[in-house]
N, C-alpha and C positions, 0 to 999 in steps of 0.2 A: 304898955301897949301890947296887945295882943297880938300872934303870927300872921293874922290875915291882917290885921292892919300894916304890919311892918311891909307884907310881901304887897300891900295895894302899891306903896311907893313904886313899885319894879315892874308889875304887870299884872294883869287880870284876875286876882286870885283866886275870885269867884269861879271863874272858867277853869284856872288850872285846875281846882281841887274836883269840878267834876268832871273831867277828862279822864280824871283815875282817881276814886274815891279810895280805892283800899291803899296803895301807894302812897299817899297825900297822908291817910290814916297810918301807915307804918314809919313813914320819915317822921311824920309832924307831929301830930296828936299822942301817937303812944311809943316815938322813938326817940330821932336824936334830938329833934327841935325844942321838945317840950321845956318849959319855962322852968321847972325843976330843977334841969341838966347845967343850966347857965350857958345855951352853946356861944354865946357872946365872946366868952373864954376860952375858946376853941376855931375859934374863926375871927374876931376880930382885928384889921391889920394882916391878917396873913394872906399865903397865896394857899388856893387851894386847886389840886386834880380830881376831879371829877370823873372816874371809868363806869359806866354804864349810866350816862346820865339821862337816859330815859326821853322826857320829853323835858325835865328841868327845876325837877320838884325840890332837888336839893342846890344844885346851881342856886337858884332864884334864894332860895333860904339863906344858903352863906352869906350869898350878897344883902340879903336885909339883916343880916348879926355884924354886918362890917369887915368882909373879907376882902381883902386888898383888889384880889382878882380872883378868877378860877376858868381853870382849863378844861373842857367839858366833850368826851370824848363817848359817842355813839355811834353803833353799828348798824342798828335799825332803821334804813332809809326814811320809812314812815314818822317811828317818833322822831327822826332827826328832823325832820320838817317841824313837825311841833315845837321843839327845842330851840331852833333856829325863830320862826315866827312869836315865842316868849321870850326869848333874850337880846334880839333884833336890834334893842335902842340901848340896851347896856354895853359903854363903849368897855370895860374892863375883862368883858366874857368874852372868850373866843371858843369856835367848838368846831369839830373834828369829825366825818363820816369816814371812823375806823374802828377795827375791831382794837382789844388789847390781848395777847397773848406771852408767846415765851419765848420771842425772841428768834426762832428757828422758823416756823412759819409763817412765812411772808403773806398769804390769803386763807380766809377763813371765807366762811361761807353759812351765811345766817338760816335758820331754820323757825318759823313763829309760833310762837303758843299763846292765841290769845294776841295779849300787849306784849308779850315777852318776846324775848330773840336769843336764843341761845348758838352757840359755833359749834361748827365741826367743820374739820379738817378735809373733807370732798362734797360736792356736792351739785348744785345747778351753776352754771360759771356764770349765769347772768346775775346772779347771787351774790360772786365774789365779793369781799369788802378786804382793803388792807389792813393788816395787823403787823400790830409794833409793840415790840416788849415796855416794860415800864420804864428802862433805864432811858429807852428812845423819847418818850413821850417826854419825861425830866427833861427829855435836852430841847425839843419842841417848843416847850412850854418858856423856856428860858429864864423859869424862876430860880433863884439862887438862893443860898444858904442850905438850911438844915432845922429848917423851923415851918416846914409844908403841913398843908393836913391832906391829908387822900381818902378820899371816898370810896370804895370800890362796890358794884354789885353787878358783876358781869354772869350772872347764872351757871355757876359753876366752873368757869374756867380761873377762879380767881386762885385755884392748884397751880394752876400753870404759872399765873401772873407771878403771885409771888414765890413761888419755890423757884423758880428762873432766876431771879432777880438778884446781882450781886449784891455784897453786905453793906458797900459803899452808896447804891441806891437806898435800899430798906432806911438807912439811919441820916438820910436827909429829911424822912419823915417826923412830926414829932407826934405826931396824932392819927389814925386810921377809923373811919368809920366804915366797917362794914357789915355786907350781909352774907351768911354763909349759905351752903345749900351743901344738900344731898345727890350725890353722883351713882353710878351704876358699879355695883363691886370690879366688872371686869375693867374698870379703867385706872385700876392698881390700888395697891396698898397704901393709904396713908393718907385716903382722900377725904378727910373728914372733919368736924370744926375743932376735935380736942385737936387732934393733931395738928392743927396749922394754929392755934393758939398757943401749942408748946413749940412749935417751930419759933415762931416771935417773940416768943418769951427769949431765946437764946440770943438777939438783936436789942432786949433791953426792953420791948412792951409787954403792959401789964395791963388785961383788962378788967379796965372799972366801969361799965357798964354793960350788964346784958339781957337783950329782951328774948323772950321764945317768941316765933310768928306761929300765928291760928290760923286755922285754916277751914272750912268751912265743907265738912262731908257731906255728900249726898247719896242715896241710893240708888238702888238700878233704874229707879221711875223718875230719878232727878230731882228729887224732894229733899229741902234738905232735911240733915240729919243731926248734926248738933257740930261746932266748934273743937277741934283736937289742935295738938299740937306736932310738929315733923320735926324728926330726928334728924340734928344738923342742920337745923334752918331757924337764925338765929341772927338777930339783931346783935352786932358788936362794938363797943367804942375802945380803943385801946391807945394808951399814953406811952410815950418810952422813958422811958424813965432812968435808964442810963446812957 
């Protein structure tokens, strides 16, 4: 059975995928879901956390691979609305209008590009969302063991999420799907996808799978211009393997 048939069991699939065709295209089609990957083996029976879950595109997929449950945590009021009205009848989802940070700032304050929502640290206070480190969301979530899988694609702040995060958090994980991104040099050294791939490798993950995300140039008149690829924006799957 093909992904939109599995995802018709859960909700609209028709509608989610054109809600946000490139999203749907980066998760589904040319990321983690494709039928290749086997992600059955990686979600099947487990619990899964979900950090930027968008409007629910991977949510909704775990749950049709047979994920025990999943914890689905958004900061974008908007797509929280969306996420909420496609997970609404799935009693095993539960979701969250917060940011994920590092632990130290308690409010973040969303900024939009587009569909995206990225944080920073000041901002319009009507804005505000609460942010919670990962170790807190683990405890929220009330999943147990050490066989989770975590999702993460929070635009950038995922330096903070996981370099924050004690070693005792990290390796309750056994699987990480995420997506990395490109930060501004002044927001320090080290902020980048080798780097946070050799950070992980020191906790025991190894990644086996990686895509580049394209990206679609345009000129000054708004024309496009052809498909490239962005430094540090990068589809990742990674196992622990000790």
């Amino acid at each position: 059975m093909d992904h939109t048939n599995l995802l018709a069991k859960y909700c609209d699939a028709t509608k989610l995928k054109a809600h946000d065709p490139k999203l749907y295209e980066d998760i589904v089609e040319t990321g983690f879901f494709r039928a290749d990957l086997k992600p059955e083996e990686d979600l099947k029976g487990k619990d899964v956390i979900d950090l930027g879950a968008h409007i629910g595109v991977f949510t909704l997929s775990a749950i049709a691979h047979g994920a025990k449950a999943v914890f689905s945590v958004e900061m974008n009021p908007i797509n929280y609305s969306h996420l909420i009205g496609f997970t609404k009848d799935i009693p095993n989802v539960k979701c969250q209008n917060w940011a994920i940070f590092d632990g130290i700032t308690r409010y973040v304050y969303h900024f939009d590009e587009g569909t995206l929502s990225k944080a920073a640290k000041t901002g319009d206070k009507e804005k505000a969302i609460p942010a919670f480190s990962l170790e807190e969301i683990l405890d929220f979530s009330k999943f147990q063991g050490d066989d989770i899988t975590l999702k993460i694609d929070v635009e950038g702040s995922e330096y903070d999420v996981l370099l924050s995060a004690p070693s005792r958090t990290l390796r309750r994980f056994s699987r990480i799907f995420m997506e990395t991104h490109p930060v501004p040099h002044n927001d320090g050294p080290g902020k980048n996808a080798k780097f946070l791939k050799e950070y992980l490798a020191y906790f025991g993950f190894e990644v086996v799978k990686y895509t580049p995300i394209y990206w679609l140039k345009h000129d000054d008149q708004g024309r496009e211009i052809s498909w490239t690829v962005i430094d540090n924006l990068e589809l990742l799957k990674l196992v622990r393997k000790g």
